[in-house]
C-alpha positions, 0 to 999 in steps of 0.5 A: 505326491509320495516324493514330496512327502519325501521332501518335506521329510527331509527339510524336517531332517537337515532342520534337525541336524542343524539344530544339533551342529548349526556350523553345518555348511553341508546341510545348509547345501542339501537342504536348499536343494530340497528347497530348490527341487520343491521349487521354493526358490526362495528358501533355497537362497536362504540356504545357500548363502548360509552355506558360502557364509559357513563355507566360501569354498563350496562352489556348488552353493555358489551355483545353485544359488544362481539357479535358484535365482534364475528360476524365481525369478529374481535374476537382477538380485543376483547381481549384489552376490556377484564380484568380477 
């Protein structure tokens, strides 16, 4: 239960630092792994795409969106975000 108080308190962390410099592509990343560990896929999307918006290069968002979708289930969705 303490780890997800821990969570919680770091979402309200980078929410902070976002409001402060909103171009942040790292915090967008960081927070959408709280998002992801909490197992609220959903939000954790939401943040990696803003991240590859703010930043195309950081592939590690492009990954874990693609885990993130995996895991909420929406794997078919992914299929809009994918360009062969």
């Amino acid at each position: 239960m303490e780890a997800i108080g821990k969570y919680e308190n770091a979402i309200i962390d980078f929410g902070k630092a976002l409001e402060l410099r909103s171009g942040n592509s790292a915090a967008y990343f960081q927070r959408g792994n709280v998002f992801h560990q909490l197992k609220r896929h959903l939000e954790a999307i939401e943040d990696y795409n803003k991240a590859l918006e703010l930043n195309p290069k950081l592939i590690q968002a492009l990954l874990k969106r693609g885990l993130a979708y995996r895991s909420s289930g929406k794997i078919k969705d992914l299929t809009e975000f994918v360009r062969l």
